[in-house]
C-alpha positions as CSV (number, residue, x, y, z in Angstrom):
1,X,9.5,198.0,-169.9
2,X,11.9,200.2,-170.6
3,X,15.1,201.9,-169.0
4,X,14.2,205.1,-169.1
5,X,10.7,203.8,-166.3
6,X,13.2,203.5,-164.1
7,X,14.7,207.4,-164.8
8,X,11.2,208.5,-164.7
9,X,10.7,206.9,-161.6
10,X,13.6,208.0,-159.6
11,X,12.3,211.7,-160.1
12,X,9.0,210.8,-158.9
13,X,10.9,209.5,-155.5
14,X,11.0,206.2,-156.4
15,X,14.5,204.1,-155.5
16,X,15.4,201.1,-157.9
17,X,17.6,198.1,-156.8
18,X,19.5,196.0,-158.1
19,X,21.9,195.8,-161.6
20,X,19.9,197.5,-164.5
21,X,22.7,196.2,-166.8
22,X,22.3,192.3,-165.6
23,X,20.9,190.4,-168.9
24,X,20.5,186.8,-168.6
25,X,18.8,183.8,-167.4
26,X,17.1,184.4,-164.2
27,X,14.4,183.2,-161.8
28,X,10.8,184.3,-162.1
29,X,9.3,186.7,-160.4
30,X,6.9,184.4,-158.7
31,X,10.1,182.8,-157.1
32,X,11.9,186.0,-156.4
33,X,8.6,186.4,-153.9
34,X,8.4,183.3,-152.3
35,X,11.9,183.4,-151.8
36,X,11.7,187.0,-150.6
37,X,8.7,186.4,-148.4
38,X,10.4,183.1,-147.1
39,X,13.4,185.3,-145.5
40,X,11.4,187.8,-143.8
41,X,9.2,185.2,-142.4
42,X,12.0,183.5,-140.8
43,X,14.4,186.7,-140.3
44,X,11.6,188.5,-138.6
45,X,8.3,186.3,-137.6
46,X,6.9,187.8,-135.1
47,X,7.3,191.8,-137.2
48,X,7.6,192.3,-140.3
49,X,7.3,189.2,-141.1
50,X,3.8,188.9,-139.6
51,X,2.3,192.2,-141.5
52,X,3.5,191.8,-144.7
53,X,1.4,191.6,-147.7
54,X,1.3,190.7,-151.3
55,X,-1.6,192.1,-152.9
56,X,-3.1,189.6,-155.5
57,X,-4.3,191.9,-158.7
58,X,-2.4,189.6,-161.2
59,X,-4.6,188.1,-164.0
60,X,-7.7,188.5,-162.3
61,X,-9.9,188.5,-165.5
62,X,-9.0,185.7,-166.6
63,X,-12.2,183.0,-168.0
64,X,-15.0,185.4,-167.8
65,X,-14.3,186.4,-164.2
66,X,-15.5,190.2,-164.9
67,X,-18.4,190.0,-162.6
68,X,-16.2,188.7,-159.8
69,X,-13.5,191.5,-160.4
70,X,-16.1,194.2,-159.5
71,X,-16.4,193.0,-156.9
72,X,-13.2,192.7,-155.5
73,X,-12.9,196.0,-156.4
74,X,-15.6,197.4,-154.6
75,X,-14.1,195.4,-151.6
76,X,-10.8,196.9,-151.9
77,X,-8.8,195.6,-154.6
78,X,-6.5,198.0,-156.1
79,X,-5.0,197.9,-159.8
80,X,-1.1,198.4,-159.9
81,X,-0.3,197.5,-156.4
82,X,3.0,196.5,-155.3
83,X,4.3,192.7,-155.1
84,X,5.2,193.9,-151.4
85,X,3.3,196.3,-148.7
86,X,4.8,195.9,-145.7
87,X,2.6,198.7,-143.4
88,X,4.7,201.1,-140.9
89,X,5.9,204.2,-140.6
90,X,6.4,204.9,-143.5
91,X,4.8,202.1,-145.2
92,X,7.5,199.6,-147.6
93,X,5.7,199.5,-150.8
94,X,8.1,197.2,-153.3
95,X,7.4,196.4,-157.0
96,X,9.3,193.1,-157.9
97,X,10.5,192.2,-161.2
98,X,13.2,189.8,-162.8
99,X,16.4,190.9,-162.5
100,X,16.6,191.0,-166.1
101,X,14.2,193.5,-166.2
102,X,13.8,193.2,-170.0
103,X,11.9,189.8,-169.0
104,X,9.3,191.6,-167.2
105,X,6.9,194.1,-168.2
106,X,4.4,196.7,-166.4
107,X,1.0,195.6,-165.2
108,X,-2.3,198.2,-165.7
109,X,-2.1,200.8,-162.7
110,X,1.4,199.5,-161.3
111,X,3.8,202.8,-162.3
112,X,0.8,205.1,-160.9
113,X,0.8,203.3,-157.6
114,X,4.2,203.5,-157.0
115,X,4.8,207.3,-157.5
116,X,1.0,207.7,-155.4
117,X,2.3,205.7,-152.8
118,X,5.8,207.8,-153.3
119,X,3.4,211.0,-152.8
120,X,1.9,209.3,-149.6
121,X,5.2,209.3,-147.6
122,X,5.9,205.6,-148.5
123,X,9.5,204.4,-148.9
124,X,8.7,203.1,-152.4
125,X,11.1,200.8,-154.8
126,X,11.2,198.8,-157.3
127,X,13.4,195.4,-157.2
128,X,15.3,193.4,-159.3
129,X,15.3,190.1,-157.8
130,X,15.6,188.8,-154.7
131,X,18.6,190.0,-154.0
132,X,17.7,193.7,-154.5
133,X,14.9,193.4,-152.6
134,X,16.3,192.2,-149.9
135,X,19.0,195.2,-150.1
136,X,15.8,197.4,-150.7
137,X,14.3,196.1,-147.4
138,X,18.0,196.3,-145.3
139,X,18.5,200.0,-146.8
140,X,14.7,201.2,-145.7
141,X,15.4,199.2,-142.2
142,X,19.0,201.7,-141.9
143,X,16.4,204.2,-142.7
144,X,13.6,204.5,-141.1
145,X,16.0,203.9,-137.9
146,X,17.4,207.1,-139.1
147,X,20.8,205.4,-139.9
């Protein structure tokens, strides 16, 4: 992962939060979720809250599980989708990473869903933490309120 993804990114229409300068320790991102998740759950149960998604594609083929992946795929699953999908109009569509972003890197597919999903209409970002993706979620609230 590099700095300049998150240039490239911004001119394909999609917003980054959070400090791109931060270095140091941090949580994972698999904490930055729950936590995130946690919030809206409780900030907004019976809304957004209740819709949001994270789509699992992490480490599926993992211990020989190839025939099992096709599957999934021919169900639906989609490489490179976002750590948050939260459906409306537009759709939220949030890729989370550390906020030292040098302690993350790019999973197959996830840079080409975020600028098709920026293509789509989708408010589309990627966050630094929880923290940024709660500013991420606050900022596309103002919004799509037309604030």
């Amino acid at each position: 992962m590099k700095r300049s993804d998150f240039d490239d990114l911004e001119t394909a229409g999609v917003l980054t939060f959070g400090d791109l300068d931060f270095r140091g320790k941090c949580p994972s991102e698999g904490l930055e979720q729950v936590t995130f998740f946690n919030r809206l759950r409780t900030d907004y149960p019976d809304t957004w809250g209740a819709i949001a998604v994270h789509p699992r594609n992490e480490g599926q083929l993992m211990g020989g599980q190839f025939s099992s992946m096709s599957k999934q795929k021919a169900e639906g699953m989609t490489a490179g989708a976002a750590d948050i999908v939260i459906p409306g109009a537009p759709a939220f569509v949030c890729e989370m990473k550390r906020q030292d972003y040098t302690k993350s890197a790019w999973q197959d597919g996830q840079i080409d869903y975020l600028i098709a999903s920026a293509k789509c209409g989708a408010f589309v970002c990627v966050a630094l933490g929880y923290v940024a993706a709660w500013q991420a979620f606050e900022y596309y609230l103002t919004k799509k309120a037309g604030g």
